[in-house]
C-alpha positions in Angstrom: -183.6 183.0 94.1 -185.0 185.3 96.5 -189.2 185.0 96.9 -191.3 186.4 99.3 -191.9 183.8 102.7 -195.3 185.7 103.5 -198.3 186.7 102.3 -198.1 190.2 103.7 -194.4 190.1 101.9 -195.7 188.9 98.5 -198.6 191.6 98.8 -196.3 194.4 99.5 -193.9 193.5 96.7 -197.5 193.9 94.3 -198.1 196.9 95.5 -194.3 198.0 94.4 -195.1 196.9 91.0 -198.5 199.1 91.1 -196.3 202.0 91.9 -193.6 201.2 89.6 -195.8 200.7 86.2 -197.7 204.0 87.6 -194.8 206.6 87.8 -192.2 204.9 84.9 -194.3 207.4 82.3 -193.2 210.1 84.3 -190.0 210.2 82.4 -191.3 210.2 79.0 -193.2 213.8 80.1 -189.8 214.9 81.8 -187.9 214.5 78.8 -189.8 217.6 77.4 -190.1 217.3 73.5 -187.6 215.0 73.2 -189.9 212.2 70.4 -190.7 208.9 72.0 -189.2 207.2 69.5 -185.8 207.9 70.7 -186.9 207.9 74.1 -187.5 204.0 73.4 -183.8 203.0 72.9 -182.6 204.0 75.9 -185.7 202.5 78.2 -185.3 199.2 76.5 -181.4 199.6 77.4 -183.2 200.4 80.8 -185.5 197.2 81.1 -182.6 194.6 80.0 -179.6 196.5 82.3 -182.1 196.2 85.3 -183.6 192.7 84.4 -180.2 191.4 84.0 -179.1 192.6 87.5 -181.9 191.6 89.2 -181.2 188.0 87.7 -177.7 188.5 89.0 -178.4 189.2 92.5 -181.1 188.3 94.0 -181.5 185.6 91.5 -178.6 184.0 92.5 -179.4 184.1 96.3 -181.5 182.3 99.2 -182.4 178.6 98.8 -184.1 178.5 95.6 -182.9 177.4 92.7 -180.7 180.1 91.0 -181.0 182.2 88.1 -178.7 180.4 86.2 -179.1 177.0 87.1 -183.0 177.8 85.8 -181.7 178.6 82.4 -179.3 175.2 82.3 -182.7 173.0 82.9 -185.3 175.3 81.2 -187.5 173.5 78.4 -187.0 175.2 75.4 -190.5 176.1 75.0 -191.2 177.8 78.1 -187.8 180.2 76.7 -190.0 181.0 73.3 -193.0 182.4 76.1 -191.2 183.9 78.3 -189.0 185.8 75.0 -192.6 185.8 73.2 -194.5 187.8 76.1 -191.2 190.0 76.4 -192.4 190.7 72.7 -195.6 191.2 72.8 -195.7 193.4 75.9 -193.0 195.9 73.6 -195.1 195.9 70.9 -198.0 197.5 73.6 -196.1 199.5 75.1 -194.8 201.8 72.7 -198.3 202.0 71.6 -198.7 203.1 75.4 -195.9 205.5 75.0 -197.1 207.1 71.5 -200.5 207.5 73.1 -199.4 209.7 76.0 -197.2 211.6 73.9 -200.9 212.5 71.5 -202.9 212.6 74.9 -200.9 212.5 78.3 -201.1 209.4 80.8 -204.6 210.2 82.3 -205.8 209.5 79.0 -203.2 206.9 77.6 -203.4 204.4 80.9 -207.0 204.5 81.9 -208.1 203.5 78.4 -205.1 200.9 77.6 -204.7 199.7 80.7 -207.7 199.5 81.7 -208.6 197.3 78.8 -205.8 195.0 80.0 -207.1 194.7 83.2 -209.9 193.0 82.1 -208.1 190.6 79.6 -205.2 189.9 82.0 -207.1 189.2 85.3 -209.6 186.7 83.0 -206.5 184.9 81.6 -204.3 184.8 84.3 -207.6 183.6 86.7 -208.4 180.5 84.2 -204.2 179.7 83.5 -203.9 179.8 87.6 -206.9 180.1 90.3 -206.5 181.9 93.4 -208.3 183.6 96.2 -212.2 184.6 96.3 -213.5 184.4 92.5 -216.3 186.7 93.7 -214.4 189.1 95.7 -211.8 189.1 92.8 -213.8 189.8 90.3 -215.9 192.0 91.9 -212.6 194.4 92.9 -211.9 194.4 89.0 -215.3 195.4 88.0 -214.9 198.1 90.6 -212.0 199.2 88.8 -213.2 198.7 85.3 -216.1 201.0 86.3 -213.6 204.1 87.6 -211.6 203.3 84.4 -214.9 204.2 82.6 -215.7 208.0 84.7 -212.0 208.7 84.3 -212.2 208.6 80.4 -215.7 210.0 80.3 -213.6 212.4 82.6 -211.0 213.5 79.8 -213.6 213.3 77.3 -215.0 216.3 79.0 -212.3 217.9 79.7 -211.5 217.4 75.6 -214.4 218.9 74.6 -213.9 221.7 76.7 -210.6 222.4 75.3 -211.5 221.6 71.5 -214.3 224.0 71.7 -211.4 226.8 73.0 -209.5 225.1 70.1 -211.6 225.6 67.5 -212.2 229.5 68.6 -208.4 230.3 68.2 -208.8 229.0 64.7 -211.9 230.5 63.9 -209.8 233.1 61.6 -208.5 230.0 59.5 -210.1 227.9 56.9 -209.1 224.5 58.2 -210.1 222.8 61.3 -208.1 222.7 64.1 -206.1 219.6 64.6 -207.5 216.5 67.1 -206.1 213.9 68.3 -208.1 212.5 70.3 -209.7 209.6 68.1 -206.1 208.4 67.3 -205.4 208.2 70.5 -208.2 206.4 71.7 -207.8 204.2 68.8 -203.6 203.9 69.7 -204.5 203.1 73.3 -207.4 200.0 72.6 -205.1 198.1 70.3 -202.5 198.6 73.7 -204.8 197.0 75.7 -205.3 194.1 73.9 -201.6 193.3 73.3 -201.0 195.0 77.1 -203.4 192.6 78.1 -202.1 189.2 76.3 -198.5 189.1 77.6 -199.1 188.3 81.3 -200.8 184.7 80.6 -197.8 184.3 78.1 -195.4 184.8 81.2 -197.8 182.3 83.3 -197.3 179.5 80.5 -193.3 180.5 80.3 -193.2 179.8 83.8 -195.2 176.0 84.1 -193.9 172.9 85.2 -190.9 171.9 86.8 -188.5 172.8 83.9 -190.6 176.4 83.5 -188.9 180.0 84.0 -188.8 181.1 87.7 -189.6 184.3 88.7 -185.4 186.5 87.5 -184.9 184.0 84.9 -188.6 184.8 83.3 -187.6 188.4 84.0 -184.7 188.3 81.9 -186.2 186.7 79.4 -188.6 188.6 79.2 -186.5 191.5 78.9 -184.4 190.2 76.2 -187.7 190.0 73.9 -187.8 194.2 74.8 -184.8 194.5 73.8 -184.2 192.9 71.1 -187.6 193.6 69.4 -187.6 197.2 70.0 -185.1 198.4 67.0 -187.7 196.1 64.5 -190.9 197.9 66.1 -189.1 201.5 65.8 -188.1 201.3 62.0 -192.2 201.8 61.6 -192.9 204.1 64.6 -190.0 206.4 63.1 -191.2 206.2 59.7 -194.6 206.4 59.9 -194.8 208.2 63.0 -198.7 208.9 64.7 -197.5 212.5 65.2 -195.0 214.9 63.2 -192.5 214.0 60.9 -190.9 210.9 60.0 -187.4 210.9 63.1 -184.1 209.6 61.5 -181.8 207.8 63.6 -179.3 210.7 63.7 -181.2 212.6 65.8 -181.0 210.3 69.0 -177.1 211.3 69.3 -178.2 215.0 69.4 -179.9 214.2 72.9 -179.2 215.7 76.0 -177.1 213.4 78.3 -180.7 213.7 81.1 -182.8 213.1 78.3 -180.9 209.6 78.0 -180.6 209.0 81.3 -184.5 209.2 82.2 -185.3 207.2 79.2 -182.8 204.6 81.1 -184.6 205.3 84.4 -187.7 204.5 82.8 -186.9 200.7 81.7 -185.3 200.5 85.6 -188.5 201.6 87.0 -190.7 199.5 85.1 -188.6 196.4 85.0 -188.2 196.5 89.1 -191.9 197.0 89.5 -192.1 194.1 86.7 -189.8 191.8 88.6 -191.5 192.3 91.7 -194.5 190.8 90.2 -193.3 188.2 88.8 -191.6 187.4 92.4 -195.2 187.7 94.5 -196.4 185.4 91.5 -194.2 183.0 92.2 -193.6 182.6 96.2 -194.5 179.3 98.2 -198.3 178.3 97.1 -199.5 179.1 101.1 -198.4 182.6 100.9 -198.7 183.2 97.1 -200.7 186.2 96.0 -201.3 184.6 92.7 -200.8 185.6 88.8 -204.4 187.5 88.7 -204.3 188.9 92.0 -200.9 190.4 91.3 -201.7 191.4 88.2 -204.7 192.9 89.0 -203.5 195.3 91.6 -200.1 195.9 89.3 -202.9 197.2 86.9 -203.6 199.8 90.0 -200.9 201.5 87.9 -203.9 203.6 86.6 -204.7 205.5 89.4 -201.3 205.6 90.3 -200.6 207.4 87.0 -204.0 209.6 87.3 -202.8 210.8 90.5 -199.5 212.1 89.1 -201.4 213.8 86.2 -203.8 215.7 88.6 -201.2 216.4 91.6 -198.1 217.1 90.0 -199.1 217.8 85.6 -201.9 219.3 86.6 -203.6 217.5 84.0 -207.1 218.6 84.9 -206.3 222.2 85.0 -209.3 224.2 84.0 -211.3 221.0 83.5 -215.0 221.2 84.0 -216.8 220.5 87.1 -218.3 217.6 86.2 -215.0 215.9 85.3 -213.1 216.7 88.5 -216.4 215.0 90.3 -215.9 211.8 88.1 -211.9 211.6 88.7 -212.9 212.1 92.6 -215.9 208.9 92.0 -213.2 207.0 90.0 -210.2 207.2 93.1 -212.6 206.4 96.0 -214.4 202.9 92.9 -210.0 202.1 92.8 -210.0 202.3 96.5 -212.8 199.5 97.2 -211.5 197.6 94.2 -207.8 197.2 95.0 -209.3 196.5 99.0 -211.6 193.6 97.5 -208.6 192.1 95.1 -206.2 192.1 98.2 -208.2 190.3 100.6 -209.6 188.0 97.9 -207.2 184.8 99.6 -208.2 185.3 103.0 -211.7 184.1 101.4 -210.6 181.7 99.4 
């Protein structure tokens, strides 16, 4: 298997999975109103493919032991957690998915993820120590507190556009439709699943006969993909927006509409991969589980940036909540800066 020999490699490939997990989403907004439902098939087709050539590549290269030879010696039980967290993270993200499709990412990710931040750097810290607890910690406060102004951010910007809401349907005896509790609601019970999954893949990979960093990727991936059809038969029957979606209907997609629910797994799962990598380099140059995991989480800001520069998300938003988007980018800054240099204090 291919690691990372240096610290400055192992940081770098972190910083991949932060951009990764922020821009996969993209797809699911590019796919225009194609359900997300249906848009789930293809991306867990996406996440195994990738995993699955990653494994096969890279996995099989350099000095380490290889991809397969991992899976010939594995312990049974570190399989079940590394299949387990594959699971368990499928489970959460769909509930990220449904969320943006109610709210859009700048909602969907700062309250999720965010939320998993907090559980995942805690877990991952006590399953595996490393670098600076104070300076750790400290950068994921930092972070938890511009996760806080961006959703008191959209909260504003909410109200703003309920109130022009509710004057459109002023003529009409009903009130106009919100859905903004739901997905508040849809993105919380994300973050604590989003959030349990990494310390599943830390256990999954313990001890000599544990997963290693492709094997535990593929693994990991094969609990996506294998769990996803179970998950859909309730998100496409009872569906949190619309009508029930029959299984018909994903053959009447487009051929790009596929293909970027495809690019969406590939994007994640190489952003995915490359974390698991940085986790597992030699111990003098490793990053470590909740360092990694922690900047991965950067994803947030990552995903804000896309909303406000290229969505335009925050179009016509108050002037209060474009000052607290602008307070919560410069908190991520000094965050992610206190998280990276956390083992040069160690």
């Amino acid at each position: 298997m291919i690691l990372p020999s240096t610290y400055t490699a192992a940081l770098l490939l972190t910083f991949l999975t932060m951009l990764c997990w922020g821009s996969w989403a993209n797809t699911t907004k590019m796919t225009g109103r194609w359900r997300f439902e249906l848009f789930y098939f293809d991306y867990a087709f996406g996440v195994l493919l990738t995993a699955t050539i990653l494994a096969l590549t890279f996995g099989e290269m350099g000095s380490e032991l290889t991809f397969r030879d991992n899976l010939l010696i594995v312990r049974k039980q570190a399989l079940f957690f590394g299949f387990l967290a594959g699971v368990v993270f499928n489970l959460a993200n769909m509930l990220l998915v449904a969320a943006i499709s109610l709210a859009g990412m700048a909602v969907a990710f700062p309250v999720g993820i965010g939320l998993a931040l907090v559980i995942g750097v805690v877990w991952s810290y006590i399953l595996n120590p490393q670098g600076n607890p104070a300076f750790l910690f400290s950068g994921a406060l930092l972070l938890v507190a511009g996760i806080i102004l961006v959703s008191r951010a959209y909260k504003s910007l909410t109200a703003a556009r309920d109130a022009a809401r509710a004057k459109e349907w002023k003529h009409k005896r009903q009130p106009p439709p919100r859905t903004g509790a739901k997905a508040l609601g849809i993105s919380l019970a994300c973050g604590a699943l989003m959030g349990s999954f990494y310390p599943l893949v830390e256990i999954s990979k313990q001890g000599d006969l544990g997963l290693r960093a492709y094997s535990v990727g593929f693994i990991f991936a094969v609990g996506v993909f294998v769990s996803t059809p179970f998950f859909n038969i309730v998100f496409m029957n009872v569906p949190v927006q619309g009508q029930p979606v029959k299984f018909v209907e994903y053959f009447r997609g487009t051929a790009k509409q596929h293909l970027l629910g495809v690019l969406g797994g590939v994007i994640w799962t190489v952003g995915a991969v490359a974390n698991f990598a940085a986790a597992s380099a030699p111990p003098e140059v490793q990053v470590g589980p909740a360092i990694s995991y922690a900047i991965g989480q950067g994803a947030v800001l990552v995903s804000t940036l896309w909303g406000l520069l290229y969505w335009r998300e925050f179009k016509g938003a108050p002037t209060l909540a474009k000052v607290l988007v602008a307070l919560m980018i410069a908190l991520f800054v000094a965050g992610l800066g206190l998280i990276a240099i956390a083992p040069l204090y160690a």
